[in-house]
MARDO-409437 format. One record per residue (C-alpha): x, y, z; residue number from 1. Coordinates in nm, 4 decimals. Layout:
// MARDO-409437
<atom X="X" Y="Y" Z="Z" seq="NUM"/>
...
//
This chain:
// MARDO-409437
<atom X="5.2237" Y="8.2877" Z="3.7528" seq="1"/>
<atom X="5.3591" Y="8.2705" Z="3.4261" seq="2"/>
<atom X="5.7538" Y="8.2559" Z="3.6156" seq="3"/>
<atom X="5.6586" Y="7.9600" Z="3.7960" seq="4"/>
<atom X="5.4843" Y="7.7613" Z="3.5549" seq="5"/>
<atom X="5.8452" Y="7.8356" Z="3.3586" seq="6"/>
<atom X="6.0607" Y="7.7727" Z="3.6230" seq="7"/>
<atom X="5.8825" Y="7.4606" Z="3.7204" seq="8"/>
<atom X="5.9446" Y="7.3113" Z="3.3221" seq="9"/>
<atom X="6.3134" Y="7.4027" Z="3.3357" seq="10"/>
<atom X="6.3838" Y="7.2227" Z="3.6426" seq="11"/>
<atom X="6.1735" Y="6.9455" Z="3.5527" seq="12"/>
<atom X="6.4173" Y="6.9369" Z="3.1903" seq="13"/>
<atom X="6.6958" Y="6.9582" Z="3.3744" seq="14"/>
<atom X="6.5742" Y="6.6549" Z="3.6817" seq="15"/>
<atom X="6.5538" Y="6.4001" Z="3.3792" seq="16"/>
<atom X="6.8736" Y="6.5495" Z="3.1894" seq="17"/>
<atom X="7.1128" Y="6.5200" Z="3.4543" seq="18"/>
<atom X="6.9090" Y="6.2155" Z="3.5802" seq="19"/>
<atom X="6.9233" Y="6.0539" Z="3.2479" seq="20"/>
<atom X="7.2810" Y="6.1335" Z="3.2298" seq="21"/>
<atom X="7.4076" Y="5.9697" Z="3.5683" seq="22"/>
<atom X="7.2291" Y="5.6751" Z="3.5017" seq="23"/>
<atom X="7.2125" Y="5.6497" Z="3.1104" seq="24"/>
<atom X="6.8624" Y="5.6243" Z="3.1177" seq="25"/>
<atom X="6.7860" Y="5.6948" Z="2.7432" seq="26"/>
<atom X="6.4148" Y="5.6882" Z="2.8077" seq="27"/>
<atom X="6.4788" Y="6.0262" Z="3.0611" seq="28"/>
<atom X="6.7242" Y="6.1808" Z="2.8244" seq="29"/>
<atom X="6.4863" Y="6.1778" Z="2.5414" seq="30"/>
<atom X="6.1825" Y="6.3051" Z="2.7578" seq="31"/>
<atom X="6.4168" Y="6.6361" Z="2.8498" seq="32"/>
<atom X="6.5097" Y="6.6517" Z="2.4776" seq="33"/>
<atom X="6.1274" Y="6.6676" Z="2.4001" seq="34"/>
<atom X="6.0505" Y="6.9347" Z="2.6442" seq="35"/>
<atom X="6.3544" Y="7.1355" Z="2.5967" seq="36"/>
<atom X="6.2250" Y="7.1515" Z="2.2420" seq="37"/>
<atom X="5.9127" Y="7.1738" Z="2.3210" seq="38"/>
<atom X="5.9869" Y="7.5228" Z="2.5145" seq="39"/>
<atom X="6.2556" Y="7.6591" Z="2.2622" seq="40"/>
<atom X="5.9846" Y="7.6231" Z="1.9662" seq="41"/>
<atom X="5.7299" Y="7.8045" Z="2.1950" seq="42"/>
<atom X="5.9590" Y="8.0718" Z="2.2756" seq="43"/>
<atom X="6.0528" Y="8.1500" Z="1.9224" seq="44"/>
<atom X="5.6939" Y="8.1327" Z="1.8083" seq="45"/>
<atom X="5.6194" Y="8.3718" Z="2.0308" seq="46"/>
<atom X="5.9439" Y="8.5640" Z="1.9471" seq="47"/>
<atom X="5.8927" Y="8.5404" Z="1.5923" seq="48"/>
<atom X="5.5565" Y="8.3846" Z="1.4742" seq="49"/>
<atom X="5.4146" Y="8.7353" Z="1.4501" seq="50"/>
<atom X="5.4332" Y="8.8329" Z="1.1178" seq="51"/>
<atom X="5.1731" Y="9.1594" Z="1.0062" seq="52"/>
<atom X="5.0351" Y="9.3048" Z="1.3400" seq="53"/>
<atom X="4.6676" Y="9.5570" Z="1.2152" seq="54"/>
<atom X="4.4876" Y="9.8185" Z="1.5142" seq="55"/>
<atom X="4.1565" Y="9.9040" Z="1.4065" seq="56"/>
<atom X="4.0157" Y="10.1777" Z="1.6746" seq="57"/>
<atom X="3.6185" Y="10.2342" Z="1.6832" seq="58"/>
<atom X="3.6079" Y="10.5625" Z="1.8916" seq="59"/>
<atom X="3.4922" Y="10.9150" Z="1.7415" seq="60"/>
<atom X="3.6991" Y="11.2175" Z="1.5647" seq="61"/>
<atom X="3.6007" Y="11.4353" Z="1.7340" seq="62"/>
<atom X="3.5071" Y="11.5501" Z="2.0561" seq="63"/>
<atom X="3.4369" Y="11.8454" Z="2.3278" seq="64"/>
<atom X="3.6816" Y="11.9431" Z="2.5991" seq="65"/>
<atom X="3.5657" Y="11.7618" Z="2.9514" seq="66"/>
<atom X="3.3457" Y="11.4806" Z="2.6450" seq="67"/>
<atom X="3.3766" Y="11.0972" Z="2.7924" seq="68"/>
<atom X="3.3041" Y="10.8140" Z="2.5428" seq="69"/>
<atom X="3.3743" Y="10.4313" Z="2.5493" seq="70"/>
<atom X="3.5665" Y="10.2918" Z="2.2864" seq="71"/>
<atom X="3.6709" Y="9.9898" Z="2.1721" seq="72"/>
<atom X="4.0199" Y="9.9036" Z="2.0313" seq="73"/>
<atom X="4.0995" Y="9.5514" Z="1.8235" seq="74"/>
<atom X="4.4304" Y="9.4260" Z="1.7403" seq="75"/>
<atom X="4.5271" Y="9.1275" Z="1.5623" seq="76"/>
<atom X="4.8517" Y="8.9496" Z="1.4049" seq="77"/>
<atom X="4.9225" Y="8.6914" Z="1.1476" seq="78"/>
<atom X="5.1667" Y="8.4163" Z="1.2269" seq="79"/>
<atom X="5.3603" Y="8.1716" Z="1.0410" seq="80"/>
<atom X="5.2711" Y="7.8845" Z="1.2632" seq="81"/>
<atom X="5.0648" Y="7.7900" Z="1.6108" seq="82"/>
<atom X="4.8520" Y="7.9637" Z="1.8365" seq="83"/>
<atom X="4.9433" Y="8.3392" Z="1.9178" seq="84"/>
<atom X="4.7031" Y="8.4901" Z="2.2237" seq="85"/>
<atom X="4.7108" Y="8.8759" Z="2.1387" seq="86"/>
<atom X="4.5951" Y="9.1601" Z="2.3893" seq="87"/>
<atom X="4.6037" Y="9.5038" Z="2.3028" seq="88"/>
<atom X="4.7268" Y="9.8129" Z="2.5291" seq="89"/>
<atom X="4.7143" Y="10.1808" Z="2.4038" seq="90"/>
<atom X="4.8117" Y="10.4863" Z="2.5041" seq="91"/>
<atom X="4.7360" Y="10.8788" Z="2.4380" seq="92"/>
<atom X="4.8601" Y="11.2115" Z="2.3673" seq="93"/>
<atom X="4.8888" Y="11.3855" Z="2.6616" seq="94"/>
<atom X="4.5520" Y="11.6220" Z="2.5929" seq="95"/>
<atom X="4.3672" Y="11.2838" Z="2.6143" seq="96"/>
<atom X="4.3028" Y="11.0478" Z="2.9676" seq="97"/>
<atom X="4.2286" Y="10.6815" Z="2.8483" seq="98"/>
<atom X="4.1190" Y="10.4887" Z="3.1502" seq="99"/>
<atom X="4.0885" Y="10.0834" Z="3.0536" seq="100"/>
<atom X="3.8045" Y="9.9003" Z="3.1351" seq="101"/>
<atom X="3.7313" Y="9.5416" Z="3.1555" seq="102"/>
<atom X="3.8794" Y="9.3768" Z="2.8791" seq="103"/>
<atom X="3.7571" Y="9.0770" Z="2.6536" seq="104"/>
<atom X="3.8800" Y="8.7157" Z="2.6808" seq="105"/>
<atom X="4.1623" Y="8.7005" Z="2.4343" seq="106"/>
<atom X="4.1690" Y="8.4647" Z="2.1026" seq="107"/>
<atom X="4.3979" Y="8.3395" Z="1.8861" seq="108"/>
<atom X="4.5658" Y="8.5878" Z="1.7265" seq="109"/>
<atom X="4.3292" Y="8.9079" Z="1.7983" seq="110"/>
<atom X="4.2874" Y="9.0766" Z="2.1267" seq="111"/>
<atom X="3.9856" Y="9.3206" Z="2.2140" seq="112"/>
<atom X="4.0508" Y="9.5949" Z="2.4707" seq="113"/>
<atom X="3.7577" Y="9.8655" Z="2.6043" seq="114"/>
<atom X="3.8750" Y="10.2207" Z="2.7005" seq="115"/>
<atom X="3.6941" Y="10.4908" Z="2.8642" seq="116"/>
<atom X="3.8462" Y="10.7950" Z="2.6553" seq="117"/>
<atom X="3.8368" Y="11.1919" Z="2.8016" seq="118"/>
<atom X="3.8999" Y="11.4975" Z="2.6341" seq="119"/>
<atom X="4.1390" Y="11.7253" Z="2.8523" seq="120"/>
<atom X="4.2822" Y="11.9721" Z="2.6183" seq="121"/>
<atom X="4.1294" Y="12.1100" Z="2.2900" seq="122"/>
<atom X="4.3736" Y="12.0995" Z="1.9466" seq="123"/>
<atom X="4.4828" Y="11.7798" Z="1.7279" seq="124"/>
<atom X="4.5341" Y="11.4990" Z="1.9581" seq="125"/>
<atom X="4.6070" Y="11.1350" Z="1.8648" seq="126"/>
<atom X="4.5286" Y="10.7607" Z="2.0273" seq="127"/>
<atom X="4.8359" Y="10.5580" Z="1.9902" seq="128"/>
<atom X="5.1041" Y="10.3887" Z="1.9597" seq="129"/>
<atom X="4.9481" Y="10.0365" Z="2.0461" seq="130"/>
<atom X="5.1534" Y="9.7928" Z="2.2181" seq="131"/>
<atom X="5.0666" Y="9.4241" Z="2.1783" seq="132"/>
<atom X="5.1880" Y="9.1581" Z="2.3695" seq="133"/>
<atom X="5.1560" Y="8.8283" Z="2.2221" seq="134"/>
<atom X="5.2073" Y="8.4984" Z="2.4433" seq="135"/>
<atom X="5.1567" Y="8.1361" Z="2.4087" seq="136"/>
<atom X="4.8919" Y="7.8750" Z="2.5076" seq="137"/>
<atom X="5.0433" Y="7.7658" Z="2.7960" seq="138"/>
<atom X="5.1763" Y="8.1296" Z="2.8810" seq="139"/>
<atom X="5.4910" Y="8.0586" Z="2.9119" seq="140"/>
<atom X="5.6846" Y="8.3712" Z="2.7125" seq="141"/>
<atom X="5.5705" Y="8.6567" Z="2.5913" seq="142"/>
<atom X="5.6938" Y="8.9153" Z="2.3312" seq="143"/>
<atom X="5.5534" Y="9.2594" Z="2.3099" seq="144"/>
<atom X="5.5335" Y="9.4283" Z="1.9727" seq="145"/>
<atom X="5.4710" Y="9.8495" Z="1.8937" seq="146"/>
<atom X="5.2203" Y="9.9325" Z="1.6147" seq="147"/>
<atom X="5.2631" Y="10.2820" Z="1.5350" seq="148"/>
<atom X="4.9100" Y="10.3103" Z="1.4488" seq="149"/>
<atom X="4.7959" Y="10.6229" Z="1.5364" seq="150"/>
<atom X="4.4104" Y="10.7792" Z="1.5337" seq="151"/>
<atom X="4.3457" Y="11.1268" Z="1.5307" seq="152"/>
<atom X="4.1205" Y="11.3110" Z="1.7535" seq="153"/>
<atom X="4.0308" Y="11.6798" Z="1.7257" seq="154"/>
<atom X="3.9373" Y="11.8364" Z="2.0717" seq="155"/>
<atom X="3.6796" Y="12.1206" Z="2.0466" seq="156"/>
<atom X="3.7150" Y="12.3836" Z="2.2774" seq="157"/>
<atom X="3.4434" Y="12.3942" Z="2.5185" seq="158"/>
<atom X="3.2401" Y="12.7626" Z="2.5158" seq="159"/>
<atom X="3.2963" Y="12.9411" Z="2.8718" seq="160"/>
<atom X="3.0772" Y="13.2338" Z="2.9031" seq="161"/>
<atom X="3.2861" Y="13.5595" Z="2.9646" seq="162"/>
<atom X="3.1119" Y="13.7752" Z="3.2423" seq="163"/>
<atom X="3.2778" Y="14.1346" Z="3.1620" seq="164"/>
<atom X="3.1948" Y="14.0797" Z="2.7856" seq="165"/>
<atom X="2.9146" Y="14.3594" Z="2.6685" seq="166"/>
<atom X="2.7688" Y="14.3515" Z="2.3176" seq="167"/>
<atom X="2.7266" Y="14.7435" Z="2.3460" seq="168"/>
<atom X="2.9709" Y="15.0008" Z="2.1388" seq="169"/>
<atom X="3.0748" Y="14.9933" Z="1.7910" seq="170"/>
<atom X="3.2825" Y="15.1823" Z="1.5558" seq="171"/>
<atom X="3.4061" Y="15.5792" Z="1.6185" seq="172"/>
<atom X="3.0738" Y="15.6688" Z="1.4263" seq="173"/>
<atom X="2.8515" Y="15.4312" Z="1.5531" seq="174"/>
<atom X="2.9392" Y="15.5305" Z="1.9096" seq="175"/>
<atom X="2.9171" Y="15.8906" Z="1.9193" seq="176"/>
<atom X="2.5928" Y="15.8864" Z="1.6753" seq="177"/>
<atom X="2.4533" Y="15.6016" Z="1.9807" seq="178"/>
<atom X="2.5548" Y="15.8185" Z="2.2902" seq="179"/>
<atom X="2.4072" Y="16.1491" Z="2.1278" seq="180"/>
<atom X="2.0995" Y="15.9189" Z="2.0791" seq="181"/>
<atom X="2.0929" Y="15.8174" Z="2.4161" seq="182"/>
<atom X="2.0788" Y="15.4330" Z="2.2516" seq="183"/>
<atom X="2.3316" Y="15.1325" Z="2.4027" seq="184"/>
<atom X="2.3456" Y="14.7802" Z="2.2975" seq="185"/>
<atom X="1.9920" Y="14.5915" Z="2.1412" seq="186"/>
<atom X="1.8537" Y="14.9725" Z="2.0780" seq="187"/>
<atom X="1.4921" Y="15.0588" Z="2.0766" seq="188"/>
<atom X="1.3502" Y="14.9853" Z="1.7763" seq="189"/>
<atom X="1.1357" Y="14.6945" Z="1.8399" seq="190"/>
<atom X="1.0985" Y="14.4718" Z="1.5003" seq="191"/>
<atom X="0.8835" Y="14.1698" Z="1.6366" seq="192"/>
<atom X="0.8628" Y="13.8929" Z="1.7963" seq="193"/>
<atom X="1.0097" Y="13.5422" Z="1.6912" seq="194"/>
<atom X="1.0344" Y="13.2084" Z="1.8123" seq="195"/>
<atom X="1.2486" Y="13.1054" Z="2.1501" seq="196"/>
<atom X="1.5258" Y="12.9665" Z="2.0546" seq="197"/>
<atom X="1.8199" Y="12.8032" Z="2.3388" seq="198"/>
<atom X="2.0394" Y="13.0977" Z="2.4624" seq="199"/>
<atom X="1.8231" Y="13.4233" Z="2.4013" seq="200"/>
<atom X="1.8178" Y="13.6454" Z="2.6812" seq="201"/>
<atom X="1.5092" Y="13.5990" Z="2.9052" seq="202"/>
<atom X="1.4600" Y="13.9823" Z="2.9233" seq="203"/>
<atom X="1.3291" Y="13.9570" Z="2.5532" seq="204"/>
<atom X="1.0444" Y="13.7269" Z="2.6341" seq="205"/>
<atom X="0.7084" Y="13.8589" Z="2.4658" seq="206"/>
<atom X="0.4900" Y="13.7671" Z="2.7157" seq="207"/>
<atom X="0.1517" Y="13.8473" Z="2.5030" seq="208"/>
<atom X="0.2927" Y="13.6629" Z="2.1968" seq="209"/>
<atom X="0.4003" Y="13.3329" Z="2.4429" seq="210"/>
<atom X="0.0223" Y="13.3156" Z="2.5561" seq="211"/>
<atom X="-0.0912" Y="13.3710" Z="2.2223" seq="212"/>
<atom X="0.0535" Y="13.1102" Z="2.0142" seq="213"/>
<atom X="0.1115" Y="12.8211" Z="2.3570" seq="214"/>
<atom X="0.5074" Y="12.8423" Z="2.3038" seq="215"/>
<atom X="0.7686" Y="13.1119" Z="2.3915" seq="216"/>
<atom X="0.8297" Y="13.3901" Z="2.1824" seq="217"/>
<atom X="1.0850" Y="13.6906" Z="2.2099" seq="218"/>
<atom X="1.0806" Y="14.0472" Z="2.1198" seq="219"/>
<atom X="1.3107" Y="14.0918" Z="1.7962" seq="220"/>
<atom X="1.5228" Y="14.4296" Z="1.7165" seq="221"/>
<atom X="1.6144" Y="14.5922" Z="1.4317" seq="222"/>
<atom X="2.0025" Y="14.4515" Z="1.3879" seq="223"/>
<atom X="2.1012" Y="14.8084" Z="1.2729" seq="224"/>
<atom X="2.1147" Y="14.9009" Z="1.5658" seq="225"/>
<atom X="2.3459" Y="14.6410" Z="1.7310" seq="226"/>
<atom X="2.7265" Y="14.6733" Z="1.7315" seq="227"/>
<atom X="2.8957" Y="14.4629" Z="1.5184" seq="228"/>
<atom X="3.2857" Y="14.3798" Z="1.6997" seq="229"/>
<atom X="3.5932" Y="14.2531" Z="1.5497" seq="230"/>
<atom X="3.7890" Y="14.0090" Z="1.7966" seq="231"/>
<atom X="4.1827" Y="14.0518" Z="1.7926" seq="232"/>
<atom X="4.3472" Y="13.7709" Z="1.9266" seq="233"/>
<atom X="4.7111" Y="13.7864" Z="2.0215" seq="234"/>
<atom X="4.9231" Y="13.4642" Z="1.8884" seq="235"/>
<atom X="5.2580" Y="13.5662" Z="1.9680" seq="236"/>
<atom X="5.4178" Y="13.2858" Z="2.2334" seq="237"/>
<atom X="5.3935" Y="13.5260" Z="2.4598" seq="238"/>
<atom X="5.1483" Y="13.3202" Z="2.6878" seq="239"/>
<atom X="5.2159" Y="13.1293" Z="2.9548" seq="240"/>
<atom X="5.3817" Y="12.7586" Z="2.8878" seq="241"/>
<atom X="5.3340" Y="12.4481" Z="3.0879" seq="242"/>
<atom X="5.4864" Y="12.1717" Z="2.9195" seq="243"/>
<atom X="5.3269" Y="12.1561" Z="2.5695" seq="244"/>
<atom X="4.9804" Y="12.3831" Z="2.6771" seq="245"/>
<atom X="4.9218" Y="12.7174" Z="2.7148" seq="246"/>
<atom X="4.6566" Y="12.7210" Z="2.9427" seq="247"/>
<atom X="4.5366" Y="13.1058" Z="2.9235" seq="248"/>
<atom X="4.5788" Y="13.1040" Z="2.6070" seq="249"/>
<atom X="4.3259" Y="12.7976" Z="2.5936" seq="250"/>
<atom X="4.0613" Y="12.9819" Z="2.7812" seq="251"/>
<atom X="4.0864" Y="13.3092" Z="2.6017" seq="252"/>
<atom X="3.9834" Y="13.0787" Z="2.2812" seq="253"/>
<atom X="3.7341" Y="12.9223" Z="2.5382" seq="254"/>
<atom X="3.5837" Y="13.2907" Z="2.5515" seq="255"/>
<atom X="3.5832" Y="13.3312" Z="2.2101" seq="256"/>
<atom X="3.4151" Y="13.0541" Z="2.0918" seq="257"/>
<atom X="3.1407" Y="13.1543" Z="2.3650" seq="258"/>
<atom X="3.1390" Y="13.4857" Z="2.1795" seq="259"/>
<atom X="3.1040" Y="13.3505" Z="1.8396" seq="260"/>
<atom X="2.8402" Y="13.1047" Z="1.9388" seq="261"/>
<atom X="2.6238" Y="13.3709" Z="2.1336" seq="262"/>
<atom X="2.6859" Y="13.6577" Z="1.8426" seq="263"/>
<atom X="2.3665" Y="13.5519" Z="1.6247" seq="264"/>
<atom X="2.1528" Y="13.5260" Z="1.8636" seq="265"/>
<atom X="2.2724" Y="13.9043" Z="1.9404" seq="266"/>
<atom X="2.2616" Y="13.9721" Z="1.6292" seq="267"/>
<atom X="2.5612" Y="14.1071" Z="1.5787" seq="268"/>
<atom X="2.7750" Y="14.0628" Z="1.3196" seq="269"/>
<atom X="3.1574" Y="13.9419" Z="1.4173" seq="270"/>
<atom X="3.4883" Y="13.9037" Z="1.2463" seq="271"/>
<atom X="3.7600" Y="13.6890" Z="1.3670" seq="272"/>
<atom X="4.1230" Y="13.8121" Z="1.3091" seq="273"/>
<atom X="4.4895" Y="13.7234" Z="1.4805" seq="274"/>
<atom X="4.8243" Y="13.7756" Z="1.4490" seq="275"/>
<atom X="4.8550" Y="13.4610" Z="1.2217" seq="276"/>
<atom X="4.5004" Y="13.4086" Z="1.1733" seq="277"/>
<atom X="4.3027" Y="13.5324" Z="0.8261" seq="278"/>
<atom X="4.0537" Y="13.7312" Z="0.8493" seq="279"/>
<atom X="3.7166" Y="13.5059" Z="0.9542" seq="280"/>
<atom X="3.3885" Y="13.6589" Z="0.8680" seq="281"/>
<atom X="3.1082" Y="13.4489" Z="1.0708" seq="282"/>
<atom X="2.8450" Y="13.3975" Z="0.8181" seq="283"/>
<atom X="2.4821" Y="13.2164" Z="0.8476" seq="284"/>
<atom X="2.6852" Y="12.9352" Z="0.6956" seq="285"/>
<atom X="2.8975" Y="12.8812" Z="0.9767" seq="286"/>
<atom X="2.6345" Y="12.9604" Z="1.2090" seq="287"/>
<atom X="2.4665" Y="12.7282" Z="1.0423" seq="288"/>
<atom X="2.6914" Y="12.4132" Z="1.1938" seq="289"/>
<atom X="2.8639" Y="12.5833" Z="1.5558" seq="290"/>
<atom X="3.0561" Y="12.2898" Z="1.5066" seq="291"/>
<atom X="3.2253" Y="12.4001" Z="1.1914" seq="292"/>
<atom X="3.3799" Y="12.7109" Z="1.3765" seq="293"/>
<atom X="3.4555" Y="12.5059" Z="1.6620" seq="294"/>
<atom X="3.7235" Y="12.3416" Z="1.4453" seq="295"/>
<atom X="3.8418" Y="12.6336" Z="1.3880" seq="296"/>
<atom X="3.9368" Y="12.7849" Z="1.6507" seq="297"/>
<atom X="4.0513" Y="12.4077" Z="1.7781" seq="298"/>
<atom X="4.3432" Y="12.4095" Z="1.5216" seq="299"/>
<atom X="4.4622" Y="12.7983" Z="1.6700" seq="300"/>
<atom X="4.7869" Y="12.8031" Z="1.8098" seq="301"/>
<atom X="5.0331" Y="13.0598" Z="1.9449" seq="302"/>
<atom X="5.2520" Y="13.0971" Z="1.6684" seq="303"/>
<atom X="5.2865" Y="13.3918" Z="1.5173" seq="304"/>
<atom X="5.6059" Y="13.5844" Z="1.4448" seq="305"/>
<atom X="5.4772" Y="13.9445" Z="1.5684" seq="306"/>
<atom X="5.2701" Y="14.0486" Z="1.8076" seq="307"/>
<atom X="4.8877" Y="14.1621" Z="1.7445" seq="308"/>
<atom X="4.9634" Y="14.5179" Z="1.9197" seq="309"/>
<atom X="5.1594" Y="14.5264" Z="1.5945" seq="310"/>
<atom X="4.8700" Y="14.5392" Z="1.3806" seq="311"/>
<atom X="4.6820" Y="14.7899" Z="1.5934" seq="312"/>
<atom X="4.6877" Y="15.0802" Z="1.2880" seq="313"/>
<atom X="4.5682" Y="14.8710" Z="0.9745" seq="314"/>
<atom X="4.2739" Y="14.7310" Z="1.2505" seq="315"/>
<atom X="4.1616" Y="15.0751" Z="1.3052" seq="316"/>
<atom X="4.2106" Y="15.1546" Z="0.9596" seq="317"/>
<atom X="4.0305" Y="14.8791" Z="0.8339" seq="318"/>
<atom X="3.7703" Y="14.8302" Z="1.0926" seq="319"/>
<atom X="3.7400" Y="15.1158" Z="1.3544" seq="320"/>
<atom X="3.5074" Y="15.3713" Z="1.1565" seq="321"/>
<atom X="3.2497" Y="15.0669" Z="1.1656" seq="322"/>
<atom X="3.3442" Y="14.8260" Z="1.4334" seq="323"/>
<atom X="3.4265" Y="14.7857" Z="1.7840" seq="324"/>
<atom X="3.7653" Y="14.6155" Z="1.8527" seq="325"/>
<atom X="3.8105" Y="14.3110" Z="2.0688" seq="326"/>
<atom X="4.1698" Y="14.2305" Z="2.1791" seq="327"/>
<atom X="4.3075" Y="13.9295" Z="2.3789" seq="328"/>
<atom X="4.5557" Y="13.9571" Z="2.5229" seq="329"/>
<atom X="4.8042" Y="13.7646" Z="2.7573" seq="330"/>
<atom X="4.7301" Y="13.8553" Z="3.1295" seq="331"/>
<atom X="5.0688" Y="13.9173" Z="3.1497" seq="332"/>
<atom X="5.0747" Y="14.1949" Z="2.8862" seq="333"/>
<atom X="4.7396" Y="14.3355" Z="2.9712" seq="334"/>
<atom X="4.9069" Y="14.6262" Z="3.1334" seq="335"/>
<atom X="5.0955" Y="14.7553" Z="2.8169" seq="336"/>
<atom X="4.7761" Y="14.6536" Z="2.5840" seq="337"/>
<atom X="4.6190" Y="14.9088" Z="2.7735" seq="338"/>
<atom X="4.8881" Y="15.1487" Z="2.7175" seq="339"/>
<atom X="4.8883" Y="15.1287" Z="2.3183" seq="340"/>
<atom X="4.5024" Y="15.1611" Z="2.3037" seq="341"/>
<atom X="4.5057" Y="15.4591" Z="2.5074" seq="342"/>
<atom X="4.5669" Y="15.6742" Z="2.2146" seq="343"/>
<atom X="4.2545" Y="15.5296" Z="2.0211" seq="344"/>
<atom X="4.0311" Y="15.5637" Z="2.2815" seq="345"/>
<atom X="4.1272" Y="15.8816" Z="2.3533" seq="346"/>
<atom X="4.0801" Y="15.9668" Z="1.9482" seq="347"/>
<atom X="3.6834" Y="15.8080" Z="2.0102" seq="348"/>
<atom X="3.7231" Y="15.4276" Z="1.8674" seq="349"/>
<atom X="3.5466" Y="15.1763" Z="2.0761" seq="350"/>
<atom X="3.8608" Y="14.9641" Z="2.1803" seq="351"/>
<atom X="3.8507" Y="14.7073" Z="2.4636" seq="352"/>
<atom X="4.1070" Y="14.4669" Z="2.6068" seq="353"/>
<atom X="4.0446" Y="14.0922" Z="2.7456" seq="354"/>
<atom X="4.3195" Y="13.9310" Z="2.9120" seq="355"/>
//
């Protein structure tokens, strides 16, 4: 539309030029004068009226992978003269999907646009740069202008529930005291009964205790007797690559946040480590706000100089006497993991390997 509303004023401007020309008709000369200037100062207003362009985004920080929220973007510019119509276009890092929706009549000199924004790919992702494209009244021209206004948006990872996971095992000690004792995972020593809270495992239901008080309640253990684990998580870039994601190494953080969230209802105590990761003791604190540790392991990345299968004698010195070790590993590599726990295993430390 906008072509043939300006190829319909050029060939008018040049009907009366040449007309006015051939038969020096001043009256159609001036006329094409007018609206030859009338079109050259609307094409460099809209070439270079725009002066300050400003992006304000209202959309969240931070959401959960597979999260879909609405959110509303606003752009504006300042000109030195006329009427500017502005509408706003943005775009995404590639661990976000921004679908547009219907967008808002423009007005002069701010444009509102409505997105419908997805989380594909947990880490530090960003909303922008903004393109605006600025036209005229009449639309006639238009000029599009980049703001490289960017707005940051941490993906969570979302928890995935890891079916060979068991919370049973423990250090060298703990396990041989346990299997002379007969005693695997929760143990036997019954402590009382609590509250239901989301997640607890329905096998713990007091049934007596639910009828008594008109709400669910579940049988409590002595924590002693639960194993507390260390997780070892490989961050060598030794996972598989497509384009800028590793995808299994995505889901193995997946798993762990699943762990993490589901340890204190366990009741098991857990420790965090990685190749380039410090050591991460999950406290009531963090338990306190999942969140918190969500943004953690968000911000992990596979990029460590040396390999985790490195570190496998200060782990067992630090931690196998008390814990039981938890390392992921690259499918890939799951074979040879196996190979260098062997020796551990063999020695009586509760080892395990994820891939």
């Amino acid at each position: 539309m906008r072509e043939y509303k300006l190829t319909t004023l050029m060939a008018a401007t040049s009907f009366l030029l040449c007309s006015g020309l051939m038969t020096n008709n001043r009256q159609m000369y001036w006329m094409a004068c007018v609206l030859g200037t009338l079109m050259l100062g609307t094409y460099w207003l809209v070439k270079r009226g725009a002066t300050q362009a400003s992006v304000y985004r209202h959309c969240p920080d931070e959401l959960m992978e597979g999260e879909t929220v609405d959110y509303t973007l606003h752009a504006s510019v300042q000109g030195r003269g006329g009427l500017l119509w502005a509408q706003a276009h943005d775009s995404a890092s590639s661990g976000l999907h921004i679908e547009p929706l219907e967008t808002e009549q423009a007005t002069p000199f701010s444009g509102i646009a409505h997105y419908r924004l997805t989380a594909l790919r947990r880490g530090a992702q960003s909303l922008g740069p903004v393109s605006i494209v600025l036209s005229d009244p009449f639309g006639l021209f238009v000029n599009r202008i980049q703001a490289p206004i960017h707005t940051p948006v941490l993906v969570l990872p979302r928890p995935v529930a890891l079916a060979q996971w068991r919370w049973e095992g423990g250090g060298r000690g703990r396990m041989l005291a346990s299997s002379l004792r007969g005693k695997r995972g929760e143990g036997t020593d019954w402590h009382g009964v609590r509250p239901y809270t989301p997640g607890d495992p329905l096998r713990r239901i007091h049934w007596r205790a639910t009828a008594r008080y008109g709400s669910w309640h579940v049988r409590e253990f002595e924590t002693s007797q639960l194993a507390p684990s260390v997780v070892a998580l490989e961050q060598a870039p030794t996972w598989r690559r497509e384009g800028n994601a590793y995808p299994e190494f995505d889901q193995a953080i997946r798993h762990i946040a699943w762990i993490a969230l589901q340890a204190p209802r366990q009741g098991v105590s857990l420790i965090l480590v990685g190749s380039n990761l410090p050591e991460l003791r999950l406290t009531p604190d963090i338990y306190a706000d999942p969140r918190a540790l969500l943004r953690q392991l968000a911000r992990v990345q596979p990029d460590a100089n040396h390999s985790i299968l490195d570190d496998l004698p200060r782990l067992i010195q630090r931690y196998g006497e008390q814990y039981r070790i938890a390392l992921f590993v690259p499918p890939s590599e799951y074979a040879y993991a196996e190979t260098r726990v062997q020796p551990y295993q063999a020695q009586g430390y509760s080892m395990e390997v994820y891939a």
